[in-house]
C-alpha positions as CSV (number, residue, x, y, z in Angstrom):
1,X,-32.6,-21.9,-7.3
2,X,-33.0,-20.9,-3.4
3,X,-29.2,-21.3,-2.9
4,X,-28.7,-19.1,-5.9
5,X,-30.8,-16.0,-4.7
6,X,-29.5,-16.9,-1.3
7,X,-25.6,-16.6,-2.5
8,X,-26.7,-13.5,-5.1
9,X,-28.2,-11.7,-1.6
10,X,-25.2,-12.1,0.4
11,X,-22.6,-11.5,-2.4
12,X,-24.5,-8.2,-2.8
13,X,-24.3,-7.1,0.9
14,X,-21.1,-7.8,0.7
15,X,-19.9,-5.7,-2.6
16,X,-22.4,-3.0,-1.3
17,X,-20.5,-2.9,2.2
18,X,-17.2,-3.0,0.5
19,X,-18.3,0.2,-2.3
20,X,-19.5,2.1,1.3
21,X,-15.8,2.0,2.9
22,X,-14.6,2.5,-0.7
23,X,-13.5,5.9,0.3
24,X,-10.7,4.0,3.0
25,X,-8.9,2.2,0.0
26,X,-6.3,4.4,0.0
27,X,-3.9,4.6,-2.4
28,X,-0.1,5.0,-1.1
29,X,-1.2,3.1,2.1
30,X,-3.4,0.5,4.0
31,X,-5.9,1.3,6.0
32,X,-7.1,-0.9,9.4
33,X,-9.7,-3.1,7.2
34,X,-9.4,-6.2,5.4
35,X,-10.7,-7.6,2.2
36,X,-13.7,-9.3,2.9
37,X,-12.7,-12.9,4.5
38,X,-12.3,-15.4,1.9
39,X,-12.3,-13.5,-1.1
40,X,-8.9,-12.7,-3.2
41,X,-7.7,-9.3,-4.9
42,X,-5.3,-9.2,-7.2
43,X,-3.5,-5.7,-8.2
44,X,-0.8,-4.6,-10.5
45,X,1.2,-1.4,-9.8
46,X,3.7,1.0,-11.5
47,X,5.9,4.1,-10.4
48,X,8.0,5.9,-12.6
49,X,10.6,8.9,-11.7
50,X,13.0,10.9,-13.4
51,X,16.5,9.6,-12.8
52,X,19.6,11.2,-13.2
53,X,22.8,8.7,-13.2
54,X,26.5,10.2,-14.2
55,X,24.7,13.1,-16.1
56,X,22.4,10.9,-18.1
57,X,18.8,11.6,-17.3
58,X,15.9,8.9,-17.6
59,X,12.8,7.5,-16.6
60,X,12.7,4.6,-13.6
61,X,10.4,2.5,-12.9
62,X,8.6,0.1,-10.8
63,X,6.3,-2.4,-11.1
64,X,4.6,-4.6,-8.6
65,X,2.4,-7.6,-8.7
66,X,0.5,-8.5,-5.8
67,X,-2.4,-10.5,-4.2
68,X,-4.8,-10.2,-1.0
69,X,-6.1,-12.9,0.6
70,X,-8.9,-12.6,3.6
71,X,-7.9,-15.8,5.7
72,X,-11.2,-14.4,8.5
73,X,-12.2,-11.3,8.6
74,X,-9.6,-10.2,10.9
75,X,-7.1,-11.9,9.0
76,X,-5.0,-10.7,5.7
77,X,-2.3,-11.7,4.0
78,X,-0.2,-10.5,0.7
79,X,2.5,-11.6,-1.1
80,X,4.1,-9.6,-3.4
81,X,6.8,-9.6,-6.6
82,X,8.4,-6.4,-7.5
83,X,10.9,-5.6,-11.2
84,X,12.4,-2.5,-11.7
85,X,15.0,-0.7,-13.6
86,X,15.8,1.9,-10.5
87,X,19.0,0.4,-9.4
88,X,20.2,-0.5,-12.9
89,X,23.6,1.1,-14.5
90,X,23.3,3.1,-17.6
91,X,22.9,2.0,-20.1
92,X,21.4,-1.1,-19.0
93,X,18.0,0.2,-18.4
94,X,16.3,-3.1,-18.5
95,X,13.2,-3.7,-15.7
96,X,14.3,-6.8,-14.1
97,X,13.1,-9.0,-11.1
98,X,13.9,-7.2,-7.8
99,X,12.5,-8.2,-4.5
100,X,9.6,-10.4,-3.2
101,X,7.8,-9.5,0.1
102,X,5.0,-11.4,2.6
103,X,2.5,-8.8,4.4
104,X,0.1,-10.1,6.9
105,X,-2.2,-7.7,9.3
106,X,-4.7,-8.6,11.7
107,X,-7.7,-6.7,12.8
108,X,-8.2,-6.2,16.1
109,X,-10.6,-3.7,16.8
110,X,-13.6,-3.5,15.2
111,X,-16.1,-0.6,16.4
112,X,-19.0,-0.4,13.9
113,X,-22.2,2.1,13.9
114,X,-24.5,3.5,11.0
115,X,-22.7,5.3,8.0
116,X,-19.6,5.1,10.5
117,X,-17.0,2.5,12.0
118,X,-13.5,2.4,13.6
119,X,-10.7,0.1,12.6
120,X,-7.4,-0.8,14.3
121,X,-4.8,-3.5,13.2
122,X,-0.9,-4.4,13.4
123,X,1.1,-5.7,10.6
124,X,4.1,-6.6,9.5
125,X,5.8,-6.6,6.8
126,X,9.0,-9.1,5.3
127,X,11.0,-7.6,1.8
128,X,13.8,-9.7,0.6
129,X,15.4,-7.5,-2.3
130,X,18.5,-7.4,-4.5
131,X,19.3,-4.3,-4.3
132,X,22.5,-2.8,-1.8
133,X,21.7,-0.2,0.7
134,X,22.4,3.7,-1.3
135,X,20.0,5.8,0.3
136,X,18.9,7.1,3.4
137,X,15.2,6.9,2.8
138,X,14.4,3.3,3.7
139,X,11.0,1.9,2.6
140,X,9.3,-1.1,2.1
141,X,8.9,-1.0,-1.8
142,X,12.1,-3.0,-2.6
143,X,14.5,-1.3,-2.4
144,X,16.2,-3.3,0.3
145,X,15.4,-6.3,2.3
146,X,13.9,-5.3,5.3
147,X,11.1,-6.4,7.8
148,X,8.8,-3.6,8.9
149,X,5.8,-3.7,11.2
150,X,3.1,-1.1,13.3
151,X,-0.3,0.3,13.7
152,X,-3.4,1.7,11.4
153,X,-6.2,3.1,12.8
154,X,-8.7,4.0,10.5
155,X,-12.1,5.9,11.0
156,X,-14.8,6.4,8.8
157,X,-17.7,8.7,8.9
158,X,-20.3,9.0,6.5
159,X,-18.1,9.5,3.6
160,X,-15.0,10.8,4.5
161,X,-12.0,8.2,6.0
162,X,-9.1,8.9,7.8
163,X,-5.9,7.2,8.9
164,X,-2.8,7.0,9.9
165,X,-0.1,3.9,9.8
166,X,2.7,4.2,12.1
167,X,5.8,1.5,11.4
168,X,9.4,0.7,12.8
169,X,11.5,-0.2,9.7
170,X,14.3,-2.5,10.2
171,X,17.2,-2.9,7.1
172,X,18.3,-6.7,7.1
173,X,21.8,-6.1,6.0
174,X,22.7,-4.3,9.1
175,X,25.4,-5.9,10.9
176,X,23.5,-6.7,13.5
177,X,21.6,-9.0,11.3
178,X,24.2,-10.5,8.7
179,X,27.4,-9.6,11.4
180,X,29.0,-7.4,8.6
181,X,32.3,-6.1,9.9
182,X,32.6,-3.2,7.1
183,X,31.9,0.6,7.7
184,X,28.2,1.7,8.1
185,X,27.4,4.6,5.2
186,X,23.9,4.6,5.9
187,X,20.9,4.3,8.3
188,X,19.5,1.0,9.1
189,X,16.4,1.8,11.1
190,X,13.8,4.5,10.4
191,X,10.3,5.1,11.8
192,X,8.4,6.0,9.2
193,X,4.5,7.3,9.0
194,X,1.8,7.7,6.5
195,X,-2.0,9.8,7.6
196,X,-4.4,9.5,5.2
197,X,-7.3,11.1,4.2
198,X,-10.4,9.8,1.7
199,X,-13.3,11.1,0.7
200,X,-16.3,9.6,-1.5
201,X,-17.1,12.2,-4.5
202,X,-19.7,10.2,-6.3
203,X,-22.4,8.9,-6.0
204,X,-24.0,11.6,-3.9
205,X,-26.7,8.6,-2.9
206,X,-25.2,5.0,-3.0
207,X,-28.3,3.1,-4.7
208,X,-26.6,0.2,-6.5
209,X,-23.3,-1.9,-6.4
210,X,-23.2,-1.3,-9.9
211,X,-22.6,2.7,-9.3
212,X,-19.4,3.5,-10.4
213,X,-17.3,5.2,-7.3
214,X,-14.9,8.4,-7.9
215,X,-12.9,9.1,-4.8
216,X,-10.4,11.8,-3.8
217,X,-7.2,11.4,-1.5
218,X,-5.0,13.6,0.5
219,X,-1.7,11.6,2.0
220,X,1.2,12.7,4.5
221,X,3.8,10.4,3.4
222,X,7.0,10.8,6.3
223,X,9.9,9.3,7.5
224,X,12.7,9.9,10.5
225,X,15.8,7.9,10.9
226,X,16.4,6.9,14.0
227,X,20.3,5.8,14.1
228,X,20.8,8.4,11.5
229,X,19.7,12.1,11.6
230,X,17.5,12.9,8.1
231,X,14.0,13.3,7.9
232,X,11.2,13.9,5.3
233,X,7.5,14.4,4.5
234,X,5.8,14.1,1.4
235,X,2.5,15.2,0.0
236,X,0.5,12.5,-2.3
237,X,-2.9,13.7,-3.7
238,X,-4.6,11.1,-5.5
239,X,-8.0,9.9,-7.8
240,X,-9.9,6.4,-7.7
241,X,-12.4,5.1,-9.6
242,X,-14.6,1.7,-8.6
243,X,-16.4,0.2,-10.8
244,X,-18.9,-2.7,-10.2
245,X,-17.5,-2.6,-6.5
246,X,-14.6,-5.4,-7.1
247,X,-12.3,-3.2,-9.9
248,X,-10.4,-0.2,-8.6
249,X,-8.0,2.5,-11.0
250,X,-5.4,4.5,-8.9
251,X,-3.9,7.5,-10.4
252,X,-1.4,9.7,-7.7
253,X,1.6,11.9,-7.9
254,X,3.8,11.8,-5.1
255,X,6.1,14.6,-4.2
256,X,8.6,15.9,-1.1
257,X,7.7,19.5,0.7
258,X,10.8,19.2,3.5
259,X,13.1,17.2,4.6
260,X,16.7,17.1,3.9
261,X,16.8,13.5,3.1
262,X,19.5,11.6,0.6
263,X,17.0,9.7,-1.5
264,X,16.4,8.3,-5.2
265,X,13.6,11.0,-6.2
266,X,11.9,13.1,-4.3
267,X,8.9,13.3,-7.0
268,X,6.9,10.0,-8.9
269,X,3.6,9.1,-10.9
270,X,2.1,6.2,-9.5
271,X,-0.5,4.1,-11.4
272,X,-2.4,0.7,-10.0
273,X,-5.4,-1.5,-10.7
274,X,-6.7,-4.2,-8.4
275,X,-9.8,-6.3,-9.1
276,X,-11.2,-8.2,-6.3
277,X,-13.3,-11.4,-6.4
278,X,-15.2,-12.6,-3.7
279,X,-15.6,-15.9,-1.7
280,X,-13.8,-17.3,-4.1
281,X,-11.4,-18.9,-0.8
282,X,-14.5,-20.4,0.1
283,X,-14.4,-24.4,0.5
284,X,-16.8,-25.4,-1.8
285,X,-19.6,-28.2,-0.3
């Protein structure tokens, strides 16, 4: 019984700590802090946009499948699965298997005070993908393999969170890479950025882990090529719910404001839920 109310107290600190930096769970990005170390999340994730291929219009999509893992607490890890019918030829609009990616970022600055705290951590990112390089706009989604890496820095204060992710994106099919001799149509390296903003709606006073969460989100989503001149910022405003402090709903709308980029879409829903369970990593005794 003593181990039980011990494991039910810290279980609790640790949902009620995660619910408090809920508002830094950003939706189109990461920000500096981890899961909690040994605990797994596991999210699903879907974007559609309106496609138009040889004056046929339809509705794309993507959907993703991943899992977190907290290997320390400075430690994460993610792999990832990805199906899609974006790169598909009408009128085969099937979603098929599309790319599989590892992401791994480590924490290494860790500044914490009351209702506040500073993150920073470097990542990187690997996306092997089926699909050919036909746009400018490079990303990590899959829609080309790739291998991407940077910076988040993240603070938080009292409620509201802000961040900003800074990455070098790399295409693997450049011929730098595979030693393709053909001519080059399209960029292969991009520095792309995302600063994000979150702010905790309700609860007005955080009593309970049970308290169901409603956050608001504000994202600059932008990227610049750098062997090829384009460039592009978009605007992502964005709900989240939390419930029980381990289940999170994301519900955002993505869309361009500049940039004179050659891209799929320049506008898309996205739709995820991820439900995280803790110490479940933990070697049991």
């Amino acid at each position: 019984m003593k181990y039980i109310q011990i494991l039910a107290i810290v279980t609790l600190t640790m949902a009620i700590s995660y619910t408090s930096f809920s508002q830094e769970l950003y939706v189109y990005s990461d920000p500096a802090s981890n899961v909690p170390a040994k605990s797994l999340a596991l999210k699903y994730g879907g974007k559609w946009i309106k496609d138009t291929y040889q004056g046929h219009e339809h509705i794309a999509t993507r959907q993703m499948l991943e899992s977190s893992m907290g290997v320390s607490k400075k430690l994460m890890i993610r792999p990832s699965l990805t199906f899609s019918n974006m790169y598909s030829l009408y009128p085969d609009l099937a979603v098929k298997f599309e790319s599989a990616s590892i992401y791994a970022k480590y924490r290494f600055i860790s500044i914490d005070d009351i209702h506040k705290h500073f993150r920073a951590a470097a990542y990187v990112k690997g996306v092997l993908s089926r699909n050919e390089l036909q746009y400018d706009e490079l990303t990590i989604d899959g829609d080309q393999s790739a291998l991407q890496f940077g910076l988040i820095f993240t603070q938080l204060v009292n409620k509201l969170a802000v961040s900003a992710n800074l990455g070098i994106h790399q295409v693997m099919d450049d011929e730098r890479w595979l030693k393709y001799a053909g001519p080059r149509n399209f960029g292969y390296q991009a520095f792309n950025y995302i600063l994000s903003g979150g702010y905790l709606v309700y609860p007005k006073k955080y009593t309970s882990y049970e308290q169901t969460n409603f956050n608001i989100y504000f994202e600059l989503i932008g990227g610049q090529g750098l062997d090829r001149t384009y460039s592009f910022v978009d605007f992502a405003p964005a709900v989240q719910l939390i419930f029980n402090s381990n289940t999170k709903v994301n519900l955002g709308y993505r869309f361009q404001v500049s940039g004179d980029v050659y891209r799929m879409a320049r506008q898309g829903v996205y739709l995820s839920a991820e439900r995280t369970f803790l110490n479940v990593l933990k070697k049991r005794s």
